[in-house]
C-alpha positions as CSV (number, residue, x, y, z in Angstrom):
1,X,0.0,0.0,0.0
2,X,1.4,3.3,-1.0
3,X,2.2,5.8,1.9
4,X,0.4,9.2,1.8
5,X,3.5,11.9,1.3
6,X,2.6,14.3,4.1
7,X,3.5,18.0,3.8
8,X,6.9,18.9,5.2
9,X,6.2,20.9,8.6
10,X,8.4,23.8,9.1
11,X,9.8,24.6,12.8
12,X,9.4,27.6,13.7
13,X,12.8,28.8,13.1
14,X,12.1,27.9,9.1
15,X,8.8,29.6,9.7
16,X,10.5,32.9,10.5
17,X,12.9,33.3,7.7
18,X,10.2,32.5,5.4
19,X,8.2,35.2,7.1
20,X,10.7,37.7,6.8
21,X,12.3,36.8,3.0
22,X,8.9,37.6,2.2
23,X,8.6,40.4,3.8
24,X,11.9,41.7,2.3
25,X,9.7,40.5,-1.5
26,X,7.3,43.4,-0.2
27,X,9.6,46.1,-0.1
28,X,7.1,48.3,1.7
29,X,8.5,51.0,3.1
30,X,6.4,54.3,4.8
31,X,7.4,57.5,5.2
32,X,6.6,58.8,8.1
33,X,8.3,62.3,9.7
34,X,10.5,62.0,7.1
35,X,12.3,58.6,7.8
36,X,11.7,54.9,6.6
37,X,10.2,52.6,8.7
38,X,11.7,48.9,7.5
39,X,9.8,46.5,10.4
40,X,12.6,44.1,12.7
41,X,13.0,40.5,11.7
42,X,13.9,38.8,14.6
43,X,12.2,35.5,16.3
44,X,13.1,34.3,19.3
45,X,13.8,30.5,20.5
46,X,9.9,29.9,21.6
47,X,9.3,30.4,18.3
48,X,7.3,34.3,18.7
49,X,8.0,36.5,16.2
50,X,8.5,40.5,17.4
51,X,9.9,43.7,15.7
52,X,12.6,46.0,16.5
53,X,11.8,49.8,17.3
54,X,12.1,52.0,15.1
55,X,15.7,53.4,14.6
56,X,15.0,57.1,15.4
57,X,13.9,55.8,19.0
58,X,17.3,54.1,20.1
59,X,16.1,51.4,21.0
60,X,13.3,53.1,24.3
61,X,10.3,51.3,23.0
62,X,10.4,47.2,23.5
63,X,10.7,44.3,21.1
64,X,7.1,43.3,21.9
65,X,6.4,39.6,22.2
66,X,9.7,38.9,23.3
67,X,9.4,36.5,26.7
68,X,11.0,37.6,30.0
69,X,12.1,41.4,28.6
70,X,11.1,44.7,30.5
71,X,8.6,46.5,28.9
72,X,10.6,49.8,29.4
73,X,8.7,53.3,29.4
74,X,5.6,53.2,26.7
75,X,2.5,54.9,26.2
76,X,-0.3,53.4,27.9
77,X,-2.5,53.9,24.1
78,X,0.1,51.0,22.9
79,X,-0.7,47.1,23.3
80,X,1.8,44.4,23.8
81,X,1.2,42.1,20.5
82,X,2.9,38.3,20.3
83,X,2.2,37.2,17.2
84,X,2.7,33.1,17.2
85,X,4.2,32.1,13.7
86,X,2.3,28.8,14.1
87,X,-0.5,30.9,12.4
88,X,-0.8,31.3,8.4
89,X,2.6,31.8,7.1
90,X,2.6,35.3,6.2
91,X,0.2,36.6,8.6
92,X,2.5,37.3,11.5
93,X,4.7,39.0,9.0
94,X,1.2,41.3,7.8
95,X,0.5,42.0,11.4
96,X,4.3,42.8,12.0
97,X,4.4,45.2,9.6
98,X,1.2,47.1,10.1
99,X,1.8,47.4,14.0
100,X,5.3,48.9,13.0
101,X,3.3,51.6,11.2
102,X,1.4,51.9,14.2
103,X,3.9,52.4,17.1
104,X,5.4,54.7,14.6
105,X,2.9,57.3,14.2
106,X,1.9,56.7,18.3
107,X,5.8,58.2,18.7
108,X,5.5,61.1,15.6
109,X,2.3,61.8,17.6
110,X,3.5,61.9,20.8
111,X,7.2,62.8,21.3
112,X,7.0,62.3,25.2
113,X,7.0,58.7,25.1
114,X,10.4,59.5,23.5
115,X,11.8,60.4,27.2
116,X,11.8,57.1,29.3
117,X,11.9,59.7,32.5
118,X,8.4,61.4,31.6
119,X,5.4,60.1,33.0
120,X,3.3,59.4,29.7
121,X,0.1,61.9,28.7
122,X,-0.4,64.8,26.6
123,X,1.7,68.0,26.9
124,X,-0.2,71.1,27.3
125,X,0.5,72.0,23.2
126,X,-0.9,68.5,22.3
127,X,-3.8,69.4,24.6
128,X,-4.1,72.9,22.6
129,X,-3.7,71.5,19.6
130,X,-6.7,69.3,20.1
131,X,-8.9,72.0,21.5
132,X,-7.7,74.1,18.5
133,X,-9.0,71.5,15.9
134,X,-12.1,70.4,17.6
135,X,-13.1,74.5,17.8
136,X,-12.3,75.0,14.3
137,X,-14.8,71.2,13.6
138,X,-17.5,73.2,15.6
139,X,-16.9,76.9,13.9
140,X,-17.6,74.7,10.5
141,X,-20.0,72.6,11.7
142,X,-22.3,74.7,13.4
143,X,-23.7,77.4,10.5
144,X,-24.3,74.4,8.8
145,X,-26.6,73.3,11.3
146,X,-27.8,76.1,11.9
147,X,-29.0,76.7,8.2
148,X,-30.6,73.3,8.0
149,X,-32.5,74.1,11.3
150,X,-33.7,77.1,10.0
151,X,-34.8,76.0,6.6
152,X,-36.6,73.3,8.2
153,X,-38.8,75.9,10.4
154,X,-38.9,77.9,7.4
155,X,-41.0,75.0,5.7
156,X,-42.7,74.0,8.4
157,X,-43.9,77.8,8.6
158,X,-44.8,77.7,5.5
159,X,-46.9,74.7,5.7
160,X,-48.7,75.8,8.4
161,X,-49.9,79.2,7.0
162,X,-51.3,77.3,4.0
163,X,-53.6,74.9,6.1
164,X,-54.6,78.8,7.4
165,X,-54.9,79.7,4.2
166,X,-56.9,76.2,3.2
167,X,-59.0,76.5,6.1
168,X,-60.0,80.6,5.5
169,X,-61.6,79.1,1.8
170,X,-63.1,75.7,3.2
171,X,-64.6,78.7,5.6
172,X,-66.0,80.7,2.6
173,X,-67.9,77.8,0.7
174,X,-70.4,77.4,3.7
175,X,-70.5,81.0,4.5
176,X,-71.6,82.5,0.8
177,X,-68.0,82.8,-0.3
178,X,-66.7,85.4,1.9
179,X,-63.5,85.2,4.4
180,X,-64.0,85.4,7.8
181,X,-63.6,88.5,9.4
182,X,-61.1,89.9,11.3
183,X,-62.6,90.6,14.0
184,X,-67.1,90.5,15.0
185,X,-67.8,93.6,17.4
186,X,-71.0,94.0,19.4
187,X,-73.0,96.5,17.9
188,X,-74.1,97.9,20.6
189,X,-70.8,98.8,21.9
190,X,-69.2,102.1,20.3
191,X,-66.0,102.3,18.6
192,X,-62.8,103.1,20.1
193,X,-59.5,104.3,18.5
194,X,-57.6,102.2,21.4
195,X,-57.6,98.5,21.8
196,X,-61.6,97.9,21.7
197,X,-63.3,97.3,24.8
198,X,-65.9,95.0,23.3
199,X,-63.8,91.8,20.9
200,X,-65.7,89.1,19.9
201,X,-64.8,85.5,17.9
202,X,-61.6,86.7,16.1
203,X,-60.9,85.0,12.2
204,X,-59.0,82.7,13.9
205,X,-61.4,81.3,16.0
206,X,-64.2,80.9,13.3
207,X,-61.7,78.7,11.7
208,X,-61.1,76.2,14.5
209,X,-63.7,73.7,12.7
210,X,-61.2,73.6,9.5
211,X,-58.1,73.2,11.5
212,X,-59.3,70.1,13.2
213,X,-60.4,72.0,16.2
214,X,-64.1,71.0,16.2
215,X,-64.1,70.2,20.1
216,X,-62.3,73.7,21.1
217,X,-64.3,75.7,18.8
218,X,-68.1,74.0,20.0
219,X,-66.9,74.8,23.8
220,X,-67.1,78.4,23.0
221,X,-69.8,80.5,23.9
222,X,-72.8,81.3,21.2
223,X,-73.0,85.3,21.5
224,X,-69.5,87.3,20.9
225,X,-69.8,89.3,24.6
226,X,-66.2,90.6,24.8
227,X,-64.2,88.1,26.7
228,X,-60.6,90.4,27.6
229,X,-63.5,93.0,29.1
230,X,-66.2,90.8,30.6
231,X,-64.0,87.9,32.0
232,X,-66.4,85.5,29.7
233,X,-64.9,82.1,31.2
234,X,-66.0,80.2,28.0
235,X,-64.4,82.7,25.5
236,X,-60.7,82.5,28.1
237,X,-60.8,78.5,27.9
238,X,-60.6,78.9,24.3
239,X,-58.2,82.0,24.1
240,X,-55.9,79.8,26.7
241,X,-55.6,77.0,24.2
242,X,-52.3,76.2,22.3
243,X,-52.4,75.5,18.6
244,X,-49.1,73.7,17.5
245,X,-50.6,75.1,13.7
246,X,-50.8,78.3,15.1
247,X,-47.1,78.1,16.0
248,X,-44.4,79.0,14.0
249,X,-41.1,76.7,14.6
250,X,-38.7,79.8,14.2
251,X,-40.2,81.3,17.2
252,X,-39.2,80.7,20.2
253,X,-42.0,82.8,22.3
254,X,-44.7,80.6,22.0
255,X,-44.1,79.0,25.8
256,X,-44.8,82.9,27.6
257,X,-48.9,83.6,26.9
258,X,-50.2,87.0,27.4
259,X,-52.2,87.7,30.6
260,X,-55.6,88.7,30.5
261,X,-57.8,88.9,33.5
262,X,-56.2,86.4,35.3
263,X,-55.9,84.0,32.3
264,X,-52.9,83.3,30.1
265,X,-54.2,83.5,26.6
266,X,-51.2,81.4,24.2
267,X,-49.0,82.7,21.6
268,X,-49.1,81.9,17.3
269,X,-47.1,83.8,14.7
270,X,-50.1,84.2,12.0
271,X,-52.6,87.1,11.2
272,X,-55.2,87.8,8.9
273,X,-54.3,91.4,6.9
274,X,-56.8,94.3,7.4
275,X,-54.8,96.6,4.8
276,X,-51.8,98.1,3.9
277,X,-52.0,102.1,5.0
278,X,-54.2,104.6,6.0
279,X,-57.7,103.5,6.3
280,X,-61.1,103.0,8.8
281,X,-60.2,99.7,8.4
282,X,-56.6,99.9,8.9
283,X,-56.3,102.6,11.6
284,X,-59.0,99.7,13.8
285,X,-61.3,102.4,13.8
286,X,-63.8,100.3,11.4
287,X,-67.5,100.5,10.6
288,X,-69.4,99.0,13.3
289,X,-72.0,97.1,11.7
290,X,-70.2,95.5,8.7
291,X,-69.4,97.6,5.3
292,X,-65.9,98.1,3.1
293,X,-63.4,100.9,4.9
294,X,-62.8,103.7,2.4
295,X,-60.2,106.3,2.3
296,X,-58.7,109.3,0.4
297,X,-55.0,108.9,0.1
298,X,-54.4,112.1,-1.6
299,X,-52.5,113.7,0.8
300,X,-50.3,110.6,1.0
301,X,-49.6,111.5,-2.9
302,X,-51.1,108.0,-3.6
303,X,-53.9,106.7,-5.6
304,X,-57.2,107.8,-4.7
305,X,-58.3,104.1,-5.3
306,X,-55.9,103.0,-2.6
307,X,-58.3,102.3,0.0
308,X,-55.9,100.4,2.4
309,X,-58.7,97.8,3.3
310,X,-57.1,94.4,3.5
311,X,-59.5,91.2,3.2
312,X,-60.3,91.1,6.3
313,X,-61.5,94.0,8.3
314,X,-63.8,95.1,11.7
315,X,-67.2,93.3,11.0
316,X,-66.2,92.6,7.4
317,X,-64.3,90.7,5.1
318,X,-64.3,90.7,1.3
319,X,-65.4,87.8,-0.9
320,X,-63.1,85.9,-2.9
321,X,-64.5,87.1,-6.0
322,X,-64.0,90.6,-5.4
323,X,-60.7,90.7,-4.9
324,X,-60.3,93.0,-7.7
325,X,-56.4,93.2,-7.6
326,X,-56.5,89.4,-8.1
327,X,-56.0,86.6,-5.6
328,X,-52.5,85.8,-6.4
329,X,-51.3,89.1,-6.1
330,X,-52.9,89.8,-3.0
331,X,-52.2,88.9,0.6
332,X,-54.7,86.8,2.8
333,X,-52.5,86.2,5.8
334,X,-49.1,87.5,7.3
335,X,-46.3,86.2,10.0
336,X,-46.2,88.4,12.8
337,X,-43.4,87.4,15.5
338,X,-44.4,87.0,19.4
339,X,-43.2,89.8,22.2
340,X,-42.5,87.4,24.6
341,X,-39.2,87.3,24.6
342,X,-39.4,91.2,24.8
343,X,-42.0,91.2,28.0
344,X,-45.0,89.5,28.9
345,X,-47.4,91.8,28.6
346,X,-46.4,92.4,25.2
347,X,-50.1,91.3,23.3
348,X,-48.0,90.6,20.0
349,X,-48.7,87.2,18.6
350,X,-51.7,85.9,21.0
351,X,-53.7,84.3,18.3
352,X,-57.5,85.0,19.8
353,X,-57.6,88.2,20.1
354,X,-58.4,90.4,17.2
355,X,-56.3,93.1,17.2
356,X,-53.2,94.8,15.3
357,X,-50.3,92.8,16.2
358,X,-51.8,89.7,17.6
359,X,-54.0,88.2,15.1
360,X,-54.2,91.0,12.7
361,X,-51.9,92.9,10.2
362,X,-52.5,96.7,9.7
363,X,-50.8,100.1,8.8
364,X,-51.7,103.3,9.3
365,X,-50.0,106.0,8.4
366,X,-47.4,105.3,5.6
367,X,-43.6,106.1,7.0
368,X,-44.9,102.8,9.5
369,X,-46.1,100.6,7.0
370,X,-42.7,100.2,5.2
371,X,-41.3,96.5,4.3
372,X,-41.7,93.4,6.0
373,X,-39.5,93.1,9.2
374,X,-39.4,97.1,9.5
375,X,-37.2,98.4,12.8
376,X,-39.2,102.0,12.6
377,X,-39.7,102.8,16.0
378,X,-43.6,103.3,15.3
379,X,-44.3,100.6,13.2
380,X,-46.2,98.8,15.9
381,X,-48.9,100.4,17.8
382,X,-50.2,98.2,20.3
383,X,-51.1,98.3,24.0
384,X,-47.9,97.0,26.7
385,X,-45.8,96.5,23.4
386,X,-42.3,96.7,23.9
387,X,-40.5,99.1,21.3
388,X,-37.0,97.3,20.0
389,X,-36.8,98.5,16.5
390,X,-32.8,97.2,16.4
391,X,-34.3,93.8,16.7
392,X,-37.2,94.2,13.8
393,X,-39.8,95.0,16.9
394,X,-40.5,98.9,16.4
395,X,-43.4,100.0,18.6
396,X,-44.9,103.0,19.8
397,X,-46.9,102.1,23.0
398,X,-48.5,105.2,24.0
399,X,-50.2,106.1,20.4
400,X,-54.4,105.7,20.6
401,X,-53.8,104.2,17.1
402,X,-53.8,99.9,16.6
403,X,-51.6,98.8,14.4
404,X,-49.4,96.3,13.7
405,X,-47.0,94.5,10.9
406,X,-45.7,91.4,9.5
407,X,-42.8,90.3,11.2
408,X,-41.1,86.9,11.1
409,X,-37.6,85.1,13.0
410,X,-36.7,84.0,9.2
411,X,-34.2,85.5,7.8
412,X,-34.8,88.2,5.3
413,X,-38.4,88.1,4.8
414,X,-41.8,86.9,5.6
415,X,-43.8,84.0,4.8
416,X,-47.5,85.0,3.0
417,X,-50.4,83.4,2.0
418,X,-52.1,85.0,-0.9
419,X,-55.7,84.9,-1.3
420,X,-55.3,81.7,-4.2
421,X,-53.9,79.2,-0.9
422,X,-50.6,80.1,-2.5
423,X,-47.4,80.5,-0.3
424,X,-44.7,83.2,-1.3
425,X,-41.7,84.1,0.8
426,X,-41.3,88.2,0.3
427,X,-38.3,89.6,0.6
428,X,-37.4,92.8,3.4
429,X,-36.3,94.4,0.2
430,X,-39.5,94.9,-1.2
431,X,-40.8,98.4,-2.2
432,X,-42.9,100.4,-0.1
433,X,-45.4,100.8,-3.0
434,X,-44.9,96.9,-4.0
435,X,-46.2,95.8,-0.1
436,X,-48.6,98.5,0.1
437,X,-50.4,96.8,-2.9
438,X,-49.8,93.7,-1.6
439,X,-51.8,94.1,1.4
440,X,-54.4,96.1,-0.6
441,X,-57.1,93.8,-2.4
442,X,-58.9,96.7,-4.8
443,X,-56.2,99.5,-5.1
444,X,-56.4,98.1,-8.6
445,X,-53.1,98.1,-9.2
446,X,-52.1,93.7,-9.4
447,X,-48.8,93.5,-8.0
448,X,-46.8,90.1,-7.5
449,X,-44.7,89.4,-4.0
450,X,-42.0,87.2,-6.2
């Protein structure tokens, strides 16, 4: 019977020389601080391969893997490695070579594990280094961030005042086609040039059953008594609700509500617009009883056909169809920004009442309606207001006058809705005229906010 020939074993003496006339077949050599690395070849009698330190270290860090020998002064980031030849042939010599590399940038790295005497760690440079890099990671990292953060509220602003939007014409099909009104007065109460004394069921609120807020909107009481004035409990349990639709992301006051009679009504960024300049309607001195604000703008050197009436005024709004400027190139609904963050009694931005500057947009005289975003001092004129015009949040708290403007936390513009549902961001660098027509539905003069 013939003998099987059975492979020829190699000690591990054999095994090494292979290992390392293989590794001389590589000729891999690294440059690193400007000297070769060539990895040791030496094997010990047990049979364990090692390598040799680098040259440039004389000899301070160990041959690793050698039985019995000191391990000297190394960095605690480095691992002992014994690599038994009685593995794969060349894979000791692989895993030689690569942990030569290794050790050799550790010590370009760090060049305190090249003084045996120093305890090993990083020197206050190293640790200055690091900080350095790791600011400069954050100074890139962070406007980047930051823009992606912001266009994501930007969208989700934008979606929200188009559900408005949605919601003001899903209100006009079972109400013979005409928006909701700004704001329903009592009749029997008279007007007032200061913040009214009798509010009723605001635009927004008539709108609750579109926005999916059936339950809040049937909890309300059925006659429009004046809740701020009367303390109408029903009327504050609504006023005191949060609406995340309501709520622009870019703002950060909606957490602070406004106190009124010992309830705190809650914030939104969104308001119907009751005109561009000079008007009844505009200046929140409205007609009573319903009917379209007029006005002579003469003196302003404008159009006489400039009314200033928005869409949505005092007792009235205007029917889609007579939006003679053209639903697309008129605005329904604005951004306005909260006062919160400027004081608590600030009213700007509290979504049920129906006034200048909380749920309504509206100019008066023309050097205060400007451009979206304006910092004039008088731009706003609300009750409590805070005047910052350096940070876009002019007001003029003392004037008998209710106004208020389109304000936003995005940069360099607004967010609109324009009568057609549309969306349009409009720039701060608008022209006077261009927003005045805007916010006008029948100057007669179609003007688009692109």
């Amino acid at each position: 019977m013939a003998s099987v020939a059975r492979p020829r074993r190699e000690n591990p003496a054999q095994r090494a020389n292979s290992c390392n006339r293989f590794m001389k077949g590589l000729s891999l050599k690294v440059k690193i601080t400007g000297e070769e690395i060539v990895p040791g070849k030496q094997s010990d009698a047990s049979g364990k391969v090692h390598f040799i330190a680098p040259p440039w270290t004389k000899g301070r860090l160990p041959d690793l893997g050698v039985p019995g020998r000191s391990a000297g002064k190394i960095s605690p980031y480095l691992f002992h490695y014994e690599i038994d030849i009685l593995l794969k042939q060349f894979y000791p010599c692989l895993m030689r070579y690569f942990l030569s590399i290794f050790l050799s940038f550790e010590v370009a790295m760090f060049p305190t594990h090249l003084h045996p005497g120093r305890k090993p760690g990083f020197t206050l440079i190293e640790l200055l280094v690091v900080i350095a890099i790791i600011a400069i990671l954050i100074g890139l990292l962070l406007p980047a961030v930051q823009k992606v953060r912001e266009a994501a509220a930007n969208a989700a602003c934008k979606n929200n005042i188009k559900q408005l939007a949605i919601a003001c014409h899903n209100f006009t099909d079972q109400n013979q086609s005409k928006l909701p009104p700004a704001i329903q007065l009592n009749g029997g109460v008279s007007r007032n040039w200061a913040r009214g004394q009798a509010f009723g069921p605001n635009w927004v609120v008539l709108i609750l059953p579109f926005i999916e807020q059936s339950a809040l909107y049937n909890s309300q009481s059925s006659n429009i008594t004046s809740y701020p004035a009367n303390s109408n409990t029903t009327w504050q349990q609504v006023g005191v609700s949060p609406i995340k639709l309501l709520q622009c992301p870019g703002d950060s006051g909606h957490d602070m509500p406004y106190p009124i009679n010992g309830r705190d009504f809650a914030r939104g960024n969104y308001a119907c617009n009751a005109g561009g300049i000079h008007g009844p309607g505009t200046a929140w001195n409205g007609t009573e009883n319903g009917g379209s604000p007029t006005n002579d703008l003469a003196w302003a050197g404008l159009p006489t056909t400039l009314t200033g009436g928005g869409v949505m005024c005092i007792n009235w709004a205007s029917k889609i169809n007579n939006v003679r400027d053209g639903t697309s190139n008129t605005i329904m609904i604005n951004e306005v920004r909260i006062g919160a963050h400027l004081s608590r009694d600030d009213p700007r931005g509290t979504w049920a009442l129906g006034y200048p500057g909380a749920s309504v947009t509206a100019g008066h005289f023309s050097w205060d309606c400007t451009v979206p975003n304006t910092n004039e001092d008088n731009a706003d004129d609300c009750e409590g207001c805070v005047n910052n015009g350096n940070d876009r949040m002019g007001a003029w708290t003392g004037c008998p006058y209710q106004q208020g403007q389109a304000r936003s936390k995005h940069t360099g513009g607004v967010n609109a809705a324009l009568c057609d549902g549309s969306v349009r961001f409009v720039s701060n660098n608008i022209s006077q005229s261009a927003w005045w027509y805007l916010n006008a539905s029948d100057d007669g003069i179609p003007n688009s906010p692109d």
